[in-house]
DRENPA-3360 file (N, C-alpha, C; in nm, 2 decimals, always signed):
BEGIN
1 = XXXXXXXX = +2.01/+1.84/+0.65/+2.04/+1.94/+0.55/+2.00/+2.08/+0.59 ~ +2.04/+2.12/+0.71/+2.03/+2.27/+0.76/+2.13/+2.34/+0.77 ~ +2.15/+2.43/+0.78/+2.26/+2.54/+0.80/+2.31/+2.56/+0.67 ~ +2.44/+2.62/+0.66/+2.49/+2.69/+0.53/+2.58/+2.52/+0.46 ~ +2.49/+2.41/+0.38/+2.49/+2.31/+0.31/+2.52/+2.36/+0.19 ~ +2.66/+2.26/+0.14/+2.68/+2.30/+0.00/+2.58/+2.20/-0.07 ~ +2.54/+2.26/-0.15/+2.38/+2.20/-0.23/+2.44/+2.08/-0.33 ~ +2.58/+2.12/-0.36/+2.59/+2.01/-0.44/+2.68/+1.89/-0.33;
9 = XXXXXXXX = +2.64/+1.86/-0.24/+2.67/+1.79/-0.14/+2.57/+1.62/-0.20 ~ +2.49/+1.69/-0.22/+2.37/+1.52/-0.23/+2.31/+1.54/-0.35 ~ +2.26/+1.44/-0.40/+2.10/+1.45/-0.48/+2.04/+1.35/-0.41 ~ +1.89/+1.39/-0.43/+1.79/+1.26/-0.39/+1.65/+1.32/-0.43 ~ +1.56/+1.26/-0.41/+1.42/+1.27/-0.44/+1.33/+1.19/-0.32 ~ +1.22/+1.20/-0.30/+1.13/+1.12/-0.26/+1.01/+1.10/-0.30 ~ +0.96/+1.01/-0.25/+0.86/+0.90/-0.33/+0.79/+0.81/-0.17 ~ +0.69/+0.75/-0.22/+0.62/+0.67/-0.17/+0.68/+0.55/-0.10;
17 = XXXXXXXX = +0.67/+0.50/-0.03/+0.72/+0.35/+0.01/+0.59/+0.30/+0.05 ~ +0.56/+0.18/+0.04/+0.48/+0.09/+0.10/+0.51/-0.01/+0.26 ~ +0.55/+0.03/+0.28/+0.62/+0.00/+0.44/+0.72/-0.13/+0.38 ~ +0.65/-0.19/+0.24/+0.73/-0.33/+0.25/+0.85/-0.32/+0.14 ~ +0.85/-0.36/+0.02/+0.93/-0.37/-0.08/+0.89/-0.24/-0.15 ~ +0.87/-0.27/-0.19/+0.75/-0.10/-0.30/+0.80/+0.03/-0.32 ~ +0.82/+0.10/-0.39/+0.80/+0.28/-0.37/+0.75/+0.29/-0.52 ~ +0.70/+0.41/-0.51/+0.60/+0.46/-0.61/+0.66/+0.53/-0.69;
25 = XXXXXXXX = +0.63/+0.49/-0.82/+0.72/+0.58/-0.97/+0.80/+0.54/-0.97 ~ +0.92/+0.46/-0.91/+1.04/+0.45/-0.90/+1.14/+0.48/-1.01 ~ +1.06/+0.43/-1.12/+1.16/+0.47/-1.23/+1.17/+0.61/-1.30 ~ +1.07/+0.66/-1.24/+1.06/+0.83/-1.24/+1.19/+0.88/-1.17 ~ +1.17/+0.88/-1.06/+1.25/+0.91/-0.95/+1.38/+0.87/-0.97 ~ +1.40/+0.76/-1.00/+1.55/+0.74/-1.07/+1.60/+0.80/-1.15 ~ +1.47/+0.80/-1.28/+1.53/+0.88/-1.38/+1.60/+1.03/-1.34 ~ +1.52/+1.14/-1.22/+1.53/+1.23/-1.22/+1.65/+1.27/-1.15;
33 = XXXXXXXX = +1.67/+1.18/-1.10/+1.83/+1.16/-0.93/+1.90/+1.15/-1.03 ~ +1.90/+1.07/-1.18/+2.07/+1.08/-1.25/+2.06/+1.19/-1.36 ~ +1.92/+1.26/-1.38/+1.93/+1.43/-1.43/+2.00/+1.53/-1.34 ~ +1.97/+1.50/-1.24/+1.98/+1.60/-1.17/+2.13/+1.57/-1.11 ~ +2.20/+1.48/-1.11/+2.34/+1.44/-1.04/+2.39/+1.47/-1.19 ~ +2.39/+1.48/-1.28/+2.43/+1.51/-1.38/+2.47/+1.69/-1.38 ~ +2.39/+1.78/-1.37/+2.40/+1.93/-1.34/+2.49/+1.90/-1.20 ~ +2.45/+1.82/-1.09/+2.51/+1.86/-0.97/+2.70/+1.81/-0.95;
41 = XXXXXXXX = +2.72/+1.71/-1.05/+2.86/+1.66/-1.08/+2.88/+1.56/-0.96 ~ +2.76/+1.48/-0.94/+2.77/+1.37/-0.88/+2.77/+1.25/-0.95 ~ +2.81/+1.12/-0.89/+2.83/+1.01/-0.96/+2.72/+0.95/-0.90 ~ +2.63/+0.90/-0.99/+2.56/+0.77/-0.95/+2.60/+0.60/-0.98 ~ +2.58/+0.53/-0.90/+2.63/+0.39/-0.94/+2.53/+0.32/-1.06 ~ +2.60/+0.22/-1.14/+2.51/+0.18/-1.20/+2.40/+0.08/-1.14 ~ +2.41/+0.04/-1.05/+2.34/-0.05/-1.00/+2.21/-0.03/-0.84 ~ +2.25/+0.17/-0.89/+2.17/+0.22/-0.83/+2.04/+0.18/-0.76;
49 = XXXXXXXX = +1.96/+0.18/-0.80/+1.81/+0.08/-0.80/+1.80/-0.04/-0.76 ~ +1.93/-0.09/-0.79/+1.91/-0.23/-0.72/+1.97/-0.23/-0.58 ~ +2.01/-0.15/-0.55/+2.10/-0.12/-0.37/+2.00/-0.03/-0.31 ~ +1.94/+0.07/-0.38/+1.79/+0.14/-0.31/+1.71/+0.01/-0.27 ~ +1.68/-0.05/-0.34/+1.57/-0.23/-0.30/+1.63/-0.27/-0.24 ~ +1.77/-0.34/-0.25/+1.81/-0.39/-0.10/+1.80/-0.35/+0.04 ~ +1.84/-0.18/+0.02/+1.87/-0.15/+0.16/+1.66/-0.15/+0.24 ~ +1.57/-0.15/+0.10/+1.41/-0.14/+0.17/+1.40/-0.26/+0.25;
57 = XXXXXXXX = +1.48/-0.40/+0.21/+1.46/-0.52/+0.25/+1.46/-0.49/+0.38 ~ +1.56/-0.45/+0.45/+1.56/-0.41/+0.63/+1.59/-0.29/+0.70 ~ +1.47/-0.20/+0.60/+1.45/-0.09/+0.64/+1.31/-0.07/+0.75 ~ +1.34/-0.04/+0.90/+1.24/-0.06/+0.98/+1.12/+0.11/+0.94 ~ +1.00/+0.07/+0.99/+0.93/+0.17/+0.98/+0.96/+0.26/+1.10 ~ +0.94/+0.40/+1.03/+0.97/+0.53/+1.13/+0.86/+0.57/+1.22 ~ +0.73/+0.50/+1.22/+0.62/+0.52/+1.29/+0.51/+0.45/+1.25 ~ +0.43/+0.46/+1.25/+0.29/+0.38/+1.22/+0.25/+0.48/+1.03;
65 = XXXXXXXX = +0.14/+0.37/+0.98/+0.16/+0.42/+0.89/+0.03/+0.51/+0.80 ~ +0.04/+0.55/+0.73/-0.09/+0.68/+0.71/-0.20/+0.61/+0.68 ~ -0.29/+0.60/+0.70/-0.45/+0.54/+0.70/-0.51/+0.60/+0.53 ~ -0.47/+0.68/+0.52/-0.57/+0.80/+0.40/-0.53/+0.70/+0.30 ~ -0.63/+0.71/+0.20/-0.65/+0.59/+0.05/-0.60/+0.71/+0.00 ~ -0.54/+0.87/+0.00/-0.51/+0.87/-0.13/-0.37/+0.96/-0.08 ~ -0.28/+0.86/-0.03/-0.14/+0.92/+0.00/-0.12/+0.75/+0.09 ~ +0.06/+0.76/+0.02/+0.08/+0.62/+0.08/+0.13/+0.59/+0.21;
73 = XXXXXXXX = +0.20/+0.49/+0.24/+0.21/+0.45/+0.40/+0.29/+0.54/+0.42 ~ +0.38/+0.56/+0.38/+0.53/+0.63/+0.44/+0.60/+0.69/+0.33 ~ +0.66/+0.77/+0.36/+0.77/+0.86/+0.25/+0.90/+0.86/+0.26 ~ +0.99/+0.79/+0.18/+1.10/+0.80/+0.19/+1.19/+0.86/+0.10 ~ +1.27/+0.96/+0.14/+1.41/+1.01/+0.07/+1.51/+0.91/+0.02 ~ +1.53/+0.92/-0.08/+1.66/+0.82/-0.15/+1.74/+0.93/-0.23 ~ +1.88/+0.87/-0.21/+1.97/+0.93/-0.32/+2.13/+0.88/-0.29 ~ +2.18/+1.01/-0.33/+2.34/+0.95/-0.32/+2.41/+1.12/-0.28;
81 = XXXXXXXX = +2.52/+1.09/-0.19/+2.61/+1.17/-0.11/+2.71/+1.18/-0.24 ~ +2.80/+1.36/-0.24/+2.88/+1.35/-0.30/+2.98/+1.26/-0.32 ~ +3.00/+1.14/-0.17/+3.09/+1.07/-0.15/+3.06/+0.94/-0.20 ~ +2.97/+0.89/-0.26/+2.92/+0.83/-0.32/+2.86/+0.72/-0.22 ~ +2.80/+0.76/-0.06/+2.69/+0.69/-0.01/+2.60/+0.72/-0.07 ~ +2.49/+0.58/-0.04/+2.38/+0.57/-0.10/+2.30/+0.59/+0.02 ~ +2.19/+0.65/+0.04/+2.07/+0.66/+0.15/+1.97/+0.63/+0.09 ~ +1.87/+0.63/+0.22/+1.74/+0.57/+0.23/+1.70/+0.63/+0.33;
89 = XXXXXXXX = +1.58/+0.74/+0.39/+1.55/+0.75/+0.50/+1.42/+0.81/+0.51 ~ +1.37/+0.70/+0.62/+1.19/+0.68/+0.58/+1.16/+0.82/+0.69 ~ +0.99/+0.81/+0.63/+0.91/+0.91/+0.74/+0.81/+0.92/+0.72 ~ +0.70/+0.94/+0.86/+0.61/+0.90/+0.87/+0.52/+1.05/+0.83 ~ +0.40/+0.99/+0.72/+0.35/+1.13/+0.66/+0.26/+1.17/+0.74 ~ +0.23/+1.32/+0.71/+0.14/+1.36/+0.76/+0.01/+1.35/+0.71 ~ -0.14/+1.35/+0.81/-0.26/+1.35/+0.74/-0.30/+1.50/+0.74 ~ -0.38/+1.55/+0.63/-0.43/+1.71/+0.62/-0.58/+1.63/+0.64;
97 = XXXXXXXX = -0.62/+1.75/+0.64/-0.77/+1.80/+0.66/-0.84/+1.81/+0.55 ~ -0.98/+1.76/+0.53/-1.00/+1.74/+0.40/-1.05/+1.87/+0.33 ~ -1.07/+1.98/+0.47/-1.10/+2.13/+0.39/-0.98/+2.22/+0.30 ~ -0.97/+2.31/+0.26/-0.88/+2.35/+0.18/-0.78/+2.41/+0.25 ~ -0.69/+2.39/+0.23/-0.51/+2.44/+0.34/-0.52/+2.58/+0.30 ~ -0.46/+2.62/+0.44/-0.41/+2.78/+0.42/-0.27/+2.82/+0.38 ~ -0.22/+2.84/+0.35/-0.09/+2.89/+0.25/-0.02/+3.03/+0.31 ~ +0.10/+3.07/+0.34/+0.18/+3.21/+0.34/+0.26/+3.20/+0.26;
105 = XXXXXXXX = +0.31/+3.34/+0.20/+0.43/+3.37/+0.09/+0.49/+3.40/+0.17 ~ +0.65/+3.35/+0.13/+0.76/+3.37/+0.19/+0.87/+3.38/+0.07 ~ +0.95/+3.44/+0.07/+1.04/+3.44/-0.03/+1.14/+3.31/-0.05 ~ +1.16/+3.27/-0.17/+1.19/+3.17/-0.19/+1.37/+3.20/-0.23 ~ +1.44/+3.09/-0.17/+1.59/+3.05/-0.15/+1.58/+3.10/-0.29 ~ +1.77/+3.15/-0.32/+1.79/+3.18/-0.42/+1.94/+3.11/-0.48 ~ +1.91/+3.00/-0.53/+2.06/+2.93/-0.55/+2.10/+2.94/-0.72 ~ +2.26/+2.95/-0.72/+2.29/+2.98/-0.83/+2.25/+2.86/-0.95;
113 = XXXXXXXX = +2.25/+2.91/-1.06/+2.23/+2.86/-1.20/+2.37/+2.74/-1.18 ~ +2.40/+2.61/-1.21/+2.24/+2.56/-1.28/+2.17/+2.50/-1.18 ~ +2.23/+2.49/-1.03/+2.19/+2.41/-0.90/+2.00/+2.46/-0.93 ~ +1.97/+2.55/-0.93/+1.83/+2.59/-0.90/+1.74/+2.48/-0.99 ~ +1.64/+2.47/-0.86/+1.50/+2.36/-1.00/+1.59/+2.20/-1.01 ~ +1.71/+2.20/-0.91/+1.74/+2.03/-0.86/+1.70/+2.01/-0.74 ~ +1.70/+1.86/-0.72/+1.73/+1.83/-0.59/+1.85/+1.81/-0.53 ~ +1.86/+1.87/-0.50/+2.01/+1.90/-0.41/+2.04/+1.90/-0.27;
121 = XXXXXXXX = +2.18/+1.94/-0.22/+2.21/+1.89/-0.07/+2.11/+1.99/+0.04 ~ +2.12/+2.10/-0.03/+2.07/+2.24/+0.05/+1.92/+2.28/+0.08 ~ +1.84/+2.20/+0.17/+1.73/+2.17/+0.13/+1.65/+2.21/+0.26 ~ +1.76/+2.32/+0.37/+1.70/+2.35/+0.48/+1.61/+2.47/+0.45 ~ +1.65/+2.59/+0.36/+1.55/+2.65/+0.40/+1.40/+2.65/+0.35 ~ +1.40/+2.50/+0.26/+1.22/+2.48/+0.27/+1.19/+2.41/+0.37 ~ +1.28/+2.35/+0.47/+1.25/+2.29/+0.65/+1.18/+2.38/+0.69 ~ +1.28/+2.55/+0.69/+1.26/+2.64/+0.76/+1.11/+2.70/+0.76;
129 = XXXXXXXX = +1.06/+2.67/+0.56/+0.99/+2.77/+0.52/+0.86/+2.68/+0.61 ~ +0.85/+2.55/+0.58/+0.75/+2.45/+0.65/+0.73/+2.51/+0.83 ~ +0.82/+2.52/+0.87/+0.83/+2.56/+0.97/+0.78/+2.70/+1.04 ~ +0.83/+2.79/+0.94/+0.78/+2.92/+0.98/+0.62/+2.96/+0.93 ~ +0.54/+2.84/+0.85/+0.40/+2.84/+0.79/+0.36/+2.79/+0.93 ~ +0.38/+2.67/+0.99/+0.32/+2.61/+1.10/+0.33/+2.71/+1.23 ~ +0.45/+2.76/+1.23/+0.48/+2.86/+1.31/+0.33/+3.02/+1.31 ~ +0.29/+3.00/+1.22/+0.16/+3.16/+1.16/+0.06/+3.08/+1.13;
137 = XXXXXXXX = +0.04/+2.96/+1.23/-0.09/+2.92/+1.19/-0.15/+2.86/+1.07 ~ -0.05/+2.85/+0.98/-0.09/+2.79/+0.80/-0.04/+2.62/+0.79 ~ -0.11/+2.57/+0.68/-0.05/+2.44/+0.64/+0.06/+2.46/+0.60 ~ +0.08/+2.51/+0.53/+0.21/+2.54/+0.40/+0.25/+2.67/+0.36 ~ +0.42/+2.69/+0.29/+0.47/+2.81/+0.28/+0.47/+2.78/+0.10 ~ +0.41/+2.90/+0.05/+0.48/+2.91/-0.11/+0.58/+3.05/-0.12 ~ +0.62/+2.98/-0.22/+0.79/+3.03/-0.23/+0.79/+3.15/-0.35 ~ +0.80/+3.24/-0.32/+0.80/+3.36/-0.46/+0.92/+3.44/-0.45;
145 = XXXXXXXX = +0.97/+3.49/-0.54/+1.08/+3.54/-0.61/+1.03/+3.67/-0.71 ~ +1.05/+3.79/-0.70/+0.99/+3.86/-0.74/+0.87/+3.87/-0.81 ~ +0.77/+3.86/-0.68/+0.64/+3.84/-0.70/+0.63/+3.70/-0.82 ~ +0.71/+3.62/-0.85/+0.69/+3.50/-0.89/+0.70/+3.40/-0.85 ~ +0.58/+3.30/-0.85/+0.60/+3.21/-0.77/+0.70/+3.07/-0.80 ~ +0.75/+3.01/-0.69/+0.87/+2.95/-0.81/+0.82/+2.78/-0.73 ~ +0.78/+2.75/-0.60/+0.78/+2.62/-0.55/+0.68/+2.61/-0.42 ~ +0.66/+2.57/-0.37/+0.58/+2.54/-0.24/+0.73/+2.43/-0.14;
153 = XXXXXXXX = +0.65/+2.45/+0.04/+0.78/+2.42/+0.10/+0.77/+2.27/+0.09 ~ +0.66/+2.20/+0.03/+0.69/+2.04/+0.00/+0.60/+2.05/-0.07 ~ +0.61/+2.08/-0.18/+0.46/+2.07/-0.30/+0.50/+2.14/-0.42 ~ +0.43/+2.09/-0.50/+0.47/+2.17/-0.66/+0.31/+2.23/-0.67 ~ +0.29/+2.37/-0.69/+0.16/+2.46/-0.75/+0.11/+2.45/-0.87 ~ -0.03/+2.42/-0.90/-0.08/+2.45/-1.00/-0.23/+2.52/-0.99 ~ -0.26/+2.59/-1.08/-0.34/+2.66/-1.06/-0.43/+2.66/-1.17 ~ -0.55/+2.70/-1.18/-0.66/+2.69/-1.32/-0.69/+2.80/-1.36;
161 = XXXXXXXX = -0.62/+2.86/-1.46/-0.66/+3.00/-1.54/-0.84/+2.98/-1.54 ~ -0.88/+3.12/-1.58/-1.00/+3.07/-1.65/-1.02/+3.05/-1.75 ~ -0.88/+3.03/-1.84/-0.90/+3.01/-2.01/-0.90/+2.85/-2.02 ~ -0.93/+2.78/-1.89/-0.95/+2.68/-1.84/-0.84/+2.58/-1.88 ~ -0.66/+2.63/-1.88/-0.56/+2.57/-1.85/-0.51/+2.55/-1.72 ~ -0.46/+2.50/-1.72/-0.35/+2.43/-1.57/-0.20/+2.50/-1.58 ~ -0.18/+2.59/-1.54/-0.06/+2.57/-1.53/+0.04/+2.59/-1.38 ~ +0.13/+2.55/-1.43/+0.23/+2.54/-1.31/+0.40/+2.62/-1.34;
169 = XXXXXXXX = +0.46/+2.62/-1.22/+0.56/+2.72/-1.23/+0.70/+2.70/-1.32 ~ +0.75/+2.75/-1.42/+0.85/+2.73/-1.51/+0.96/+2.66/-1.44 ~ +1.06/+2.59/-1.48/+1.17/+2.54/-1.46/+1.28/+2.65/-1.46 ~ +1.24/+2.72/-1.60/+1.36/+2.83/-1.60/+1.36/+2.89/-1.50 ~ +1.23/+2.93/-1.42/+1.25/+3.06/-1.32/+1.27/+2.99/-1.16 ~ +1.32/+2.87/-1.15/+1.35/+2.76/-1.07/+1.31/+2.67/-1.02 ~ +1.20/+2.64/-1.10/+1.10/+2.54/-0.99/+1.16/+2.40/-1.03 ~ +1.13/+2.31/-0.88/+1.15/+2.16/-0.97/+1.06/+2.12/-1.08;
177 = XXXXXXXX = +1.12/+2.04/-1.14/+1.02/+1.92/-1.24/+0.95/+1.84/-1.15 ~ +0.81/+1.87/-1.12/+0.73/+1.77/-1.02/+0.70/+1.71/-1.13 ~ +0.77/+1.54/-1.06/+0.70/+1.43/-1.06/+0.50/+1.42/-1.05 ~ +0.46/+1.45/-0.91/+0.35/+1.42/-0.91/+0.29/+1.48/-1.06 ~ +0.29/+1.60/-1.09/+0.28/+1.69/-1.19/+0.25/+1.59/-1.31 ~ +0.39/+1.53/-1.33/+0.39/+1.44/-1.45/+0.32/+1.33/-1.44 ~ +0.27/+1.31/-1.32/+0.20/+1.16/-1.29/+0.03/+1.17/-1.31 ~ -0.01/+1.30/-1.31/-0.15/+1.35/-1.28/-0.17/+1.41/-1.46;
185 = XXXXXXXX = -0.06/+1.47/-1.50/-0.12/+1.54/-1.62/-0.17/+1.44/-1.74 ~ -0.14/+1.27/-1.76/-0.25/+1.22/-1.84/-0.37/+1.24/-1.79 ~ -0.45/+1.25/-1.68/-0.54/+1.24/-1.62/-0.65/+1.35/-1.62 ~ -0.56/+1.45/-1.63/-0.61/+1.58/-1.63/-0.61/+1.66/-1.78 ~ -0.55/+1.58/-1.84/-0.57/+1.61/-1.98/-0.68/+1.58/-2.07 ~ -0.67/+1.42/-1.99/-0.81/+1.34/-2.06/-0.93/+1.43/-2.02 ~ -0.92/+1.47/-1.89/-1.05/+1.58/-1.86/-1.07/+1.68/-1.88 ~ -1.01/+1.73/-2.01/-1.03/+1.86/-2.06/-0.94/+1.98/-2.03;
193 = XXXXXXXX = -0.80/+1.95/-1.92/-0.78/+2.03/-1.88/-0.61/+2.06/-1.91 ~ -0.56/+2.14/-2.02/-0.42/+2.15/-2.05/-0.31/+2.13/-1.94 ~ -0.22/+2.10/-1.93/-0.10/+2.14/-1.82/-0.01/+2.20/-1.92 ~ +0.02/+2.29/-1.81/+0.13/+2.41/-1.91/+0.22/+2.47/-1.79 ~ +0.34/+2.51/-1.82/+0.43/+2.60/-1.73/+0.40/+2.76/-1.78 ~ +0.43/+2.82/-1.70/+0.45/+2.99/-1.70/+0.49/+3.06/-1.58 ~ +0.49/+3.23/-1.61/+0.54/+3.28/-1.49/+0.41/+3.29/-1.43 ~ +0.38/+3.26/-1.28/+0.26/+3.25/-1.20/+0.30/+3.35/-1.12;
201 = XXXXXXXX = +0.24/+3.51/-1.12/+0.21/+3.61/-1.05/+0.14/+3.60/-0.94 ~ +0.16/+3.69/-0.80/+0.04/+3.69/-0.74/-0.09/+3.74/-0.78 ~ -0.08/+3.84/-0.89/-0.20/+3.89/-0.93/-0.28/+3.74/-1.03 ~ -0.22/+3.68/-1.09/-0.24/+3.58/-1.20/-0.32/+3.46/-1.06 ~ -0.24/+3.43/-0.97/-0.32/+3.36/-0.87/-0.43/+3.42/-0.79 ~ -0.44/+3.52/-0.77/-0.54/+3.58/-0.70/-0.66/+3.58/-0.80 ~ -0.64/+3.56/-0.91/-0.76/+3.61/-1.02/-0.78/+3.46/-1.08 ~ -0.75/+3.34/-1.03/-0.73/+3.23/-1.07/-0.88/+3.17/-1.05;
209 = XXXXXXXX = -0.90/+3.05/-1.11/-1.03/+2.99/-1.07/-1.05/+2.88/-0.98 ~ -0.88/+2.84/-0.96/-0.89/+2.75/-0.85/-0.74/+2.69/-0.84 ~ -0.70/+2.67/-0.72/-0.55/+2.65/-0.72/-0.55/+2.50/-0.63 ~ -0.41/+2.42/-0.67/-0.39/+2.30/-0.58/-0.24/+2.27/-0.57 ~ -0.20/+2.20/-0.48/-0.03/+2.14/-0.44/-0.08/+2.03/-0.44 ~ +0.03/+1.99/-0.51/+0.09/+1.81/-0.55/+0.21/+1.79/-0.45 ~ +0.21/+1.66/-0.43/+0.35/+1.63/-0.37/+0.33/+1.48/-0.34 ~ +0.44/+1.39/-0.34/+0.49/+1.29/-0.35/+0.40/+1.20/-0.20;
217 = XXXXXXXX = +0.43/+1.34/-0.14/+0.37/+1.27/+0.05/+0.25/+1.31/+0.07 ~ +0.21/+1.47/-0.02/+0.04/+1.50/+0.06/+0.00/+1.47/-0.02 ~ +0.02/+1.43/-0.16/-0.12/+1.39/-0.32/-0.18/+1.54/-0.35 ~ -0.27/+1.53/-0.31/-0.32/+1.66/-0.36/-0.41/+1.74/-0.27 ~ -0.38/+1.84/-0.27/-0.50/+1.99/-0.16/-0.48/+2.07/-0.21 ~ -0.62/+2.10/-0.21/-0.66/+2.21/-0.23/-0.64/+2.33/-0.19 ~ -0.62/+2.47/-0.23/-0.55/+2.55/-0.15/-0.71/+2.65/-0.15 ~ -0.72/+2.74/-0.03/-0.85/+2.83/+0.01/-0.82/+2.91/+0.05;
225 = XXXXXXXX = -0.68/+2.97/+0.08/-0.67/+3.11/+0.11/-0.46/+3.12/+0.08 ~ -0.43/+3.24/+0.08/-0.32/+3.28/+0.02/-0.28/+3.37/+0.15 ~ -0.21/+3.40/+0.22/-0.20/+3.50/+0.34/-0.36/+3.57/+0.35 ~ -0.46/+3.48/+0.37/-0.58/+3.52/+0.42/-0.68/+3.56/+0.31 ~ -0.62/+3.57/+0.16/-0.67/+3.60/+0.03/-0.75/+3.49/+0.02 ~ -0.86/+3.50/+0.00/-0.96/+3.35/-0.09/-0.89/+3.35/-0.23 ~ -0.85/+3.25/-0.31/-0.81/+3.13/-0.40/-0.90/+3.11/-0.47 ~ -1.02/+3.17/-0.55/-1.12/+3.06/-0.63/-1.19/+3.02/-0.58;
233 = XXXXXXXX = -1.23/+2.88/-0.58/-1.33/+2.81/-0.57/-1.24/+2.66/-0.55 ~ -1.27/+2.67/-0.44/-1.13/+2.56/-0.38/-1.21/+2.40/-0.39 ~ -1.14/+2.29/-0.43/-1.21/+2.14/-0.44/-1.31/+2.17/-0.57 ~ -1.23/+2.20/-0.65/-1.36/+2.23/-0.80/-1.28/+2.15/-0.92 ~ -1.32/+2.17/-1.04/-1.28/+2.07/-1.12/-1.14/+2.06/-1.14 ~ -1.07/+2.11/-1.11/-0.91/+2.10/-1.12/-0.86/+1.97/-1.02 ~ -0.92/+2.01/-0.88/-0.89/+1.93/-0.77/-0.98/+1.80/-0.81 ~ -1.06/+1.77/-0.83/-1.17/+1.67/-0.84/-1.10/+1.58/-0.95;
241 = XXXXXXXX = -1.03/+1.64/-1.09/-0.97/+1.55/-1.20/-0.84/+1.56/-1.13 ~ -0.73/+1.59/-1.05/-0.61/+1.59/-1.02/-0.62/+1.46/-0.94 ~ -0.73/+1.46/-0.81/-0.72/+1.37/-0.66/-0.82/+1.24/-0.78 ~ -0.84/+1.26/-0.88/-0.90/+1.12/-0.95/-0.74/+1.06/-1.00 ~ -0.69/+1.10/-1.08/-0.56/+1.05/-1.16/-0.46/+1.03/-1.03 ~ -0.47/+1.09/-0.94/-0.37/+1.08/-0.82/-0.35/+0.90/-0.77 ~ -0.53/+0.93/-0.77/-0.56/+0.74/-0.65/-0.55/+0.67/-0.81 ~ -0.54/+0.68/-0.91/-0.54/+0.57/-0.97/-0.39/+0.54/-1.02;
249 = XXXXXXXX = -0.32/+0.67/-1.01/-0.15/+0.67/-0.95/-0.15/+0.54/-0.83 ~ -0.16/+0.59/-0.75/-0.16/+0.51/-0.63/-0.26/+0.36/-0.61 ~ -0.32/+0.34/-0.73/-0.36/+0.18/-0.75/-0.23/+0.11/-0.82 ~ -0.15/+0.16/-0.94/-0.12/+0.09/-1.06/+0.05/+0.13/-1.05 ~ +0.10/+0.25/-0.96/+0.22/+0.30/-0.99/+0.33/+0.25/-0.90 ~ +0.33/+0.12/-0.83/+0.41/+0.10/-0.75/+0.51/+0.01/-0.80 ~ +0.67/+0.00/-0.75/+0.77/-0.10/-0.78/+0.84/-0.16/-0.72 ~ +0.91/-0.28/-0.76/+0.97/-0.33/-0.67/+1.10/-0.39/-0.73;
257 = XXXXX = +1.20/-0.44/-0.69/+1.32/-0.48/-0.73/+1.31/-0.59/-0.86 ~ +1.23/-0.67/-0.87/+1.14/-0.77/-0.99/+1.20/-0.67/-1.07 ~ +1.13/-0.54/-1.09/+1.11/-0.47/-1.15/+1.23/-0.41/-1.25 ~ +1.34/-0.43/-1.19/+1.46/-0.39/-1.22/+1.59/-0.52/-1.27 ~ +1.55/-0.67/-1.26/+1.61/-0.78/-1.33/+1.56/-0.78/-1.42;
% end
């Protein structure tokens, strides 16, 4: 999905696999592939979910698989081609560092209304943005749009006011609907801590008390600097109640085709 990709070419999402039968949320993930194929004017099959579990039956692994208890074996993309293939295509995650990731702004893709805040075909230039972060020395690229932040290059942002809310980046102003987001926020609720969307400034992050990325493949980190800016107080109670609800995500949230007869 690089070069000039018509976006409404695919939908898909990714999720967890367990090298064997299994992927994580699954019925999240489904749910969101036929929200989002819906805006994109693609067809999904009805028997979707059940042809995703078949094709895992003899799906080989893409590499050895991640060791870390709190991110799973492998991460795989699923969805469906405007032509109405169905895919599946695994990959081997990466492990981070348990100190807090370094981050660059880069401006974030700007796709027309209502494509923006799906998953869609057009998906190279957060390749690029991952790419040009590793390229300057950083973990990760976040994605801003006049001076607003809208996504990270594989991660959804959330950050800790000091009015001791959570929030993360609006839909309207393009971000996806993270999953992980919705997987952590009973968790983070129970701990005192609201989840809410808004517009997330750099000034509003920079004055923040503590910031983190979610995502399907890293779970959760901490973020410790912003193009060289210090972030807060990085691994503090935001991070600490997020990476608790994450692993207990990752004890209880996995599925398998059972699941779907």
């Amino acid at each position: 999905m690089t070069g000039a990709v018509d976006p409404r070419s695919a939908v898909w999402s990714a999720t967890g696999w367990d090298g064997n039968k299994s992927l994580m949320a699954a019925d999240m993930h489904f749910a969101r592939i036929q929200r989002h194929a819906k805006i994109l004017g693609i067809d999904i099959p009805t028997d979707f979910p059940n042809k995703i579990f078949s094709i895992l039956d003899d799906l080989e692994h893409p590499g050895d698989a991640n060791p870390c208890d709190d991110q799973a074996a492998f991460l795989v993309s699923l969805g469906v081609r405007r032509n109405g293939e169905i895919f599946v295509e695994p990959f081997v995650l990466n492990t981070y560092p348990e100190n807090p990731l370094t981050a660059i702004s880069l401006t974030a893709p700007n796709w027309e209304q209502p494509v923006r805040g799906t998953k869609h075909g057009d998906w190279g230039p957060h390749k690029e943005a991952r790419k040009t972060a590793t390229e300057n020395g950083a973990d990760l690229a976040l994605l801003f749009e006049n001076d607003i932040l809208v996504d990270g290059d594989r991660c959804a942002p959330l950050l800790l006011d000091h009015d001791g809310v959570a929030y993360h980046p609006k839909h309207s102003d393009g971000a996806l609907d993270s999953l992980t987001i919705e997987q952590i926020r009973p968790g983070l609720e129970a701990a005192g801590i609201p989840v809410r969307s808004a517009k997330l400034t750099l000034s509003m992050i920079l004055r923040s008390a503590e910031m983190i990325v979610c995502g399907s493949g890293m779970g959760i980190r901490a973020i410790g600097t912003i193009d060289g800016r210090i972030i807060g107080n990085p691994q503090g109670r935001l991070f600490q109640a997020a990476r608790e609800s994450w692993l207990q995500r990752l004890d209880c949230a996995w599925m398998s085709a059972s699941d779907w007869r």
